[in-house]
C-alpha positions as CSV (number, residue, x, y, z in Angstrom):
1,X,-15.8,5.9,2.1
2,X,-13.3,7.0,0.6
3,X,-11.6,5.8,-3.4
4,X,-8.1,5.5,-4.6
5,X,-6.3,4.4,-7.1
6,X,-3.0,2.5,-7.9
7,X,-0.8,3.7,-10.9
8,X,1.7,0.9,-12.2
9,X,5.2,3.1,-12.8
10,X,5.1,1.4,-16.6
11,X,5.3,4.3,-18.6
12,X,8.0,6.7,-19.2
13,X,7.2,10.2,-17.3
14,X,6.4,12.3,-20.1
15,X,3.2,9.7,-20.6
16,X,3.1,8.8,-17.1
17,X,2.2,11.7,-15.9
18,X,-0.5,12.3,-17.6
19,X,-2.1,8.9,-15.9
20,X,-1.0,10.9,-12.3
21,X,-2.8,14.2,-13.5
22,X,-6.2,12.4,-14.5
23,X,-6.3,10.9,-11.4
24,X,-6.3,14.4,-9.2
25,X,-8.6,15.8,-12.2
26,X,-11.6,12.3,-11.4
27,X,-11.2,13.0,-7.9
28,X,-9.0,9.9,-6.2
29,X,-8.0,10.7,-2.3
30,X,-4.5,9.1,-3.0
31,X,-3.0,7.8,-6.3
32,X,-0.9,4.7,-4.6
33,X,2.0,3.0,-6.6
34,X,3.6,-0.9,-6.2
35,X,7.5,0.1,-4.5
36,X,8.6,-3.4,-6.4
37,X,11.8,-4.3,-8.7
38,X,10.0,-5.9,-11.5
39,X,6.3,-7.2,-10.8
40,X,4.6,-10.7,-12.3
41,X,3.7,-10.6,-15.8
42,X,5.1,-7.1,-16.3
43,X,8.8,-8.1,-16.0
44,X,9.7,-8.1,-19.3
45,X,8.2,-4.5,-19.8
46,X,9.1,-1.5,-18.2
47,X,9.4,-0.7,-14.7
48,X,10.4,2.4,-13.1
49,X,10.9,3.5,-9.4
50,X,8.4,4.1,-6.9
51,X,10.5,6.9,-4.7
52,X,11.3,8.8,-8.0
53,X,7.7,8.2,-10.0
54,X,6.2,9.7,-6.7
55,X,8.4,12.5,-6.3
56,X,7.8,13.6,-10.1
57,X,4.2,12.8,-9.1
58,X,4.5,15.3,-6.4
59,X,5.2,18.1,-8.5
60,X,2.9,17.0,-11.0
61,X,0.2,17.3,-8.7
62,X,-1.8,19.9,-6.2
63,X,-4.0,18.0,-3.9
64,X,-4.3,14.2,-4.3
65,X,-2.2,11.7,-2.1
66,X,0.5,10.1,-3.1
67,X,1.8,6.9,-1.3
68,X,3.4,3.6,-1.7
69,X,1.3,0.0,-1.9
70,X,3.1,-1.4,-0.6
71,X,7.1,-1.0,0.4
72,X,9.1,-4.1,1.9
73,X,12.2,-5.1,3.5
74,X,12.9,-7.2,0.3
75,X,15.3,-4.6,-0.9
76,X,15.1,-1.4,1.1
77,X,16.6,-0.8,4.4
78,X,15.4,1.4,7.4
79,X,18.0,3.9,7.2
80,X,17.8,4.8,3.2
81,X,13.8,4.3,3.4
82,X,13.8,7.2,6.0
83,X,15.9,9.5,4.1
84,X,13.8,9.1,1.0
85,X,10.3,9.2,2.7
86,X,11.6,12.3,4.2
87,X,12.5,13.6,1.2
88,X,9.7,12.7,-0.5
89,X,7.3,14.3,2.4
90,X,8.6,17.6,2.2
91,X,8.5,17.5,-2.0
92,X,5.1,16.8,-1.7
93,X,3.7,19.0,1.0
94,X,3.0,16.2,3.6
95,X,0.6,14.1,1.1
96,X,2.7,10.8,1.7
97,X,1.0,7.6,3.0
98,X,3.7,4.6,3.7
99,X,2.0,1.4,2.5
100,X,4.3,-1.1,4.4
101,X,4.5,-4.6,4.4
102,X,6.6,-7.7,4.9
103,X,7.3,-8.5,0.9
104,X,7.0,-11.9,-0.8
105,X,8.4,-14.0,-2.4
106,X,8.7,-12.9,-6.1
107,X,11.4,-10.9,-8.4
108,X,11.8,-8.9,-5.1
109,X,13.1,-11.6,-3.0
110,X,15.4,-12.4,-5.6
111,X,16.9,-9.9,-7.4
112,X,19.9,-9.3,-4.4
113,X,20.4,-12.8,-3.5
114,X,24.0,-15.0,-4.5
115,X,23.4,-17.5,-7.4
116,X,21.8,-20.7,-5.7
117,X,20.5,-18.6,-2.5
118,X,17.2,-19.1,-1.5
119,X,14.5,-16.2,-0.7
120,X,13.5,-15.3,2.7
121,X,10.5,-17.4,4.3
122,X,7.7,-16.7,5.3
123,X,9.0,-16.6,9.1
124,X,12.5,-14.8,8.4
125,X,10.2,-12.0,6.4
126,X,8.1,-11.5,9.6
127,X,11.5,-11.9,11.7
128,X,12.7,-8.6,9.4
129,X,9.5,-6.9,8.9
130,X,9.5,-7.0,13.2
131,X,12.5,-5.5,13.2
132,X,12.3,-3.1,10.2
133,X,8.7,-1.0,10.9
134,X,9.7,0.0,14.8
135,X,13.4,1.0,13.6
136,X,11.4,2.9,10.6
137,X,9.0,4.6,12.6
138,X,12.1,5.9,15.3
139,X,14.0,7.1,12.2
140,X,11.1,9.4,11.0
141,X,10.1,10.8,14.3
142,X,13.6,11.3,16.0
143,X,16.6,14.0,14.6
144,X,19.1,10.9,15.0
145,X,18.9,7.3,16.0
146,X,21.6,4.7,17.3
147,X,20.4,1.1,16.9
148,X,22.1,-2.1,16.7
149,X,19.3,-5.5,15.7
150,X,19.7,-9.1,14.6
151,X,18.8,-8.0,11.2
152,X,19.4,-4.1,11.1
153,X,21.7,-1.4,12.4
154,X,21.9,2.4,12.6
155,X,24.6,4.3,13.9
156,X,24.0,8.2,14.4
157,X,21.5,8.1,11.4
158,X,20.2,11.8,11.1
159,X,17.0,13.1,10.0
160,X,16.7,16.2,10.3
161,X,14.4,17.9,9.7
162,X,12.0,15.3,9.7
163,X,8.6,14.9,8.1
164,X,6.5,17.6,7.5
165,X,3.5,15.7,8.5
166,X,3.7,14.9,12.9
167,X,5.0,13.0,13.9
168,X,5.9,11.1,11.4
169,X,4.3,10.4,7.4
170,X,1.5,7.6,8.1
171,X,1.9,3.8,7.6
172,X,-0.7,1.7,6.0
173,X,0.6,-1.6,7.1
174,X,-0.2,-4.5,5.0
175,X,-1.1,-7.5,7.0
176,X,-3.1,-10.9,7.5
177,X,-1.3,-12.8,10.5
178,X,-1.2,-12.2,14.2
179,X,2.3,-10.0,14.1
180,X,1.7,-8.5,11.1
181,X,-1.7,-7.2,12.6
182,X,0.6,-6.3,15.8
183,X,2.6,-3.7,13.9
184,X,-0.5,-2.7,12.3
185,X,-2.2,-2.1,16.0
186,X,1.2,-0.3,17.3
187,X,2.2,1.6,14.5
188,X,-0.3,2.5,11.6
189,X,-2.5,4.7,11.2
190,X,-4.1,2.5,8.5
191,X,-4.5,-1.2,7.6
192,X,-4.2,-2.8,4.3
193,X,-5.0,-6.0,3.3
194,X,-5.7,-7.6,0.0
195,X,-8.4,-10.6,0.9
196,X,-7.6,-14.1,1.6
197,X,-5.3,-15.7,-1.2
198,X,-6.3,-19.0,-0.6
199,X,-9.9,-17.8,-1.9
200,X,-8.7,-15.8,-4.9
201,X,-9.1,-19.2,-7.2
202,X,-11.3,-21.0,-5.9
203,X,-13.6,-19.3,-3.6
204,X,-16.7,-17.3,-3.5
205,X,-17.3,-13.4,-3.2
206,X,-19.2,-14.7,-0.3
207,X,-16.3,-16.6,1.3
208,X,-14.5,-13.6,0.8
209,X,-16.5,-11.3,2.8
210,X,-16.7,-13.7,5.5
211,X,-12.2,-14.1,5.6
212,X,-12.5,-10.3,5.6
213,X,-14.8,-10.0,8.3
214,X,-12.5,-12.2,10.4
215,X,-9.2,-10.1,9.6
216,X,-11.2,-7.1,10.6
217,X,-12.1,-9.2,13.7
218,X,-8.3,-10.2,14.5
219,X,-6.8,-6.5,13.7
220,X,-9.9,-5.4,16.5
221,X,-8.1,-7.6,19.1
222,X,-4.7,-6.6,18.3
223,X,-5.6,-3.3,18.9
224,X,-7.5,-4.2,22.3
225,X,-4.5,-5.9,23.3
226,X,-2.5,-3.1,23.2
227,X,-5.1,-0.6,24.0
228,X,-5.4,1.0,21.2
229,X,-9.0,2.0,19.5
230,X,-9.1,-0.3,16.4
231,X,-11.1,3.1,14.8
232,X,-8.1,5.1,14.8
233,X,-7.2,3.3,12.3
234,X,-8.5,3.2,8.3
235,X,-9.0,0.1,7.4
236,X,-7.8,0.0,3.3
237,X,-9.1,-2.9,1.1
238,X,-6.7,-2.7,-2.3
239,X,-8.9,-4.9,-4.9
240,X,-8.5,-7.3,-7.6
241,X,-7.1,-9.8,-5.3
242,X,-10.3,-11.6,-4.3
243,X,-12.4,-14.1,-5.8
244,X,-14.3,-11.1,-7.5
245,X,-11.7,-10.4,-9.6
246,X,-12.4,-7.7,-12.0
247,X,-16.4,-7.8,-11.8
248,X,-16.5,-4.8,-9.7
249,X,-15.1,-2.4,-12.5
250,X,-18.0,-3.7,-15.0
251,X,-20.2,-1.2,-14.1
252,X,-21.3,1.6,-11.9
253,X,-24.0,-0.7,-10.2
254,X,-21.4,-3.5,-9.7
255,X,-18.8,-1.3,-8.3
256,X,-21.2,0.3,-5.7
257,X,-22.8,-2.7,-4.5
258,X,-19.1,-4.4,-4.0
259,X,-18.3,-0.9,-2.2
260,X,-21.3,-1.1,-0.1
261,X,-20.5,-4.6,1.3
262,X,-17.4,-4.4,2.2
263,X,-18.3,-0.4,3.9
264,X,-20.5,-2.8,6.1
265,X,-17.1,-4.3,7.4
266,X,-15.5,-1.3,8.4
267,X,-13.8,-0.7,5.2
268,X,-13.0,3.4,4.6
269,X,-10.7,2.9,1.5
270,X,-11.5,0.9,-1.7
271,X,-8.5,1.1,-4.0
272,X,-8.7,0.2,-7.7
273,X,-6.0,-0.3,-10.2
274,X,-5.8,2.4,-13.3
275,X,-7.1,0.3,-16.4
276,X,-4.0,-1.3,-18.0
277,X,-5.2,-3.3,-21.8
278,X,-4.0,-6.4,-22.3
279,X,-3.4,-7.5,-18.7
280,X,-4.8,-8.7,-15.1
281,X,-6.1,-4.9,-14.5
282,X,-7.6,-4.4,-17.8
283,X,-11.0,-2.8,-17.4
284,X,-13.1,-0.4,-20.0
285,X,-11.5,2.9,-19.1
286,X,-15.3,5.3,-19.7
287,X,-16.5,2.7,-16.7
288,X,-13.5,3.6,-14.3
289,X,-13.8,6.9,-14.8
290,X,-17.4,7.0,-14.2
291,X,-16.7,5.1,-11.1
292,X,-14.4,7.6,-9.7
293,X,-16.3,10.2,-10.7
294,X,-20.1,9.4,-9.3
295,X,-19.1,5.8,-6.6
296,X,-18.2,8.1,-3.8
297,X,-21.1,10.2,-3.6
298,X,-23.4,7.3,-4.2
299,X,-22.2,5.4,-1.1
300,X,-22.2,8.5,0.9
């Protein structure tokens, strides 16, 4: 099993990076950051971009992964994505993972939209997120695409020279429901998924296991059905979004035995948010490092 972390882009680079070069030094596979606008209560803060905290990241950095968690249609578009990612591969030395999914319906949504418009719903994001990841995955694996959808177009879009990783920089798609795990079957080469939100209030760390068991389940037959081997694919569980909460990062012992079940599903990646004070990913930082130091080789 492998552990990662996410890094909220809250901080001006020169303290930033710091965070960014910790993370190689404790040993993370991949230091993931949110690709949003503005994000719940850290609105009224400071926000920077994703595509530009990763690309200082990059150079800031040797080994460790770097990779969104996750990217929507909300406000990017194939075309521009592709150039960026592109970018961003070759800048890094082919460490870039795609976290992908189809966006909600926060600051996101909004922040584009006419006065009095209403967001996207929950079908018209899947309607887009349909259309955006196979137009995505053609820009980053061919030198120029033509492509004319409901929702977007391409015309003699060029990327050259393409990714540095073959075919194509990996996606980690995000998803719960039957297309969402579609794409995931068809075109990652990872799955993401927070948990159930219906459980994150109310429900148990049992229940939990039990929803995730049955996503694992669902993604299994979406692979089947398009005969794919559902263990190509990692499977990446990003925490703090169950009914857990922040227990895992109490202690060692807590951390391992939340690890271990959720290894028993078929879970490779267990991703933890970098201790922020004062907020929904506070945790004591000596316990998170020790974590990241001393989990992996425990559940090995």
């Amino acid at each position: 099993m492998r552990l990662s972390t996410v890094v909220l882009p809250i901080h001006r680079w020169s303290e930033g990076q710091k965070t960014w070069q910790h993370a190689e030094d404790l040993g993370f596979h991949t230091a993931y950051t949110y690709d949003h606008l503005s994000w719940r209560s850290f609105r009224d803060g400071p926000w920077f971009g994703a595509v530009p905290t990763l690309a200082a990241a990059a150079n800031a950095t040797q080994r460790m992964r770097l990779g969104t968690l996750v990217t929507s249609p909300n406000f990017r578009h194939p075309v521009t994505l592709a150039k960026e990612l592109i970018s961003l591969d070759d800048i890094s030395g082919g460490r870039v993972t795609l976290g992908i999914g189809a966006g909600g319906s926060g600051f996101d949504a909004r922040a584009l939209l006419k006065t009095g418009q209403e967001p996207w719903t929950p079908r018209e994001r899947a309607d887009r997120f349909g259309e955006f990841v196979p137009l995505l995955d053609r820009l980053l694996t061919e030198d120029s695409v033509s492509y004319d959808g409901r929702f977007y177009s391409a015309y003699e879009a060029y990327n050259i020279p393409g990714c540095v990783q073959r075919p194509r920089l990996p996606f980690a798609v995000a998803a719960t429901g039957p297309r969402g795990l579609r794409l995931a079957a068809r075109y990652g080469q990872a799955w993401v998924t927070t948990g159930d939100p219906k459980l994150f209030e109310t429900g148990t760390p049992e229940q939990s296991v039990q929803a995730l068991r049955g996503q694992a389940e669902k993604l299994a037959a979406a692979c089947d059905a398009v005969g794919r081997d559902v263990d190509e694919l990692d499977k990446i569980l990003l925490t703090g979004f169950t009914p857990d909460r922040g227990r895992p990062l109490e202690s060692l012992d807590a951390f391992v035995d939340f690890a271990g079940k959720h290894r028993e599903l078929g879970f490779t990646d267990i991703v933890i948010h970098w201790p922020i004070p004062d907020s929904d990913f506070a945790a004591d930082e000596k316990v998170f490092e020790q974590i990241a130091m001393e989990a992996v080789e425990q559940l090995s």
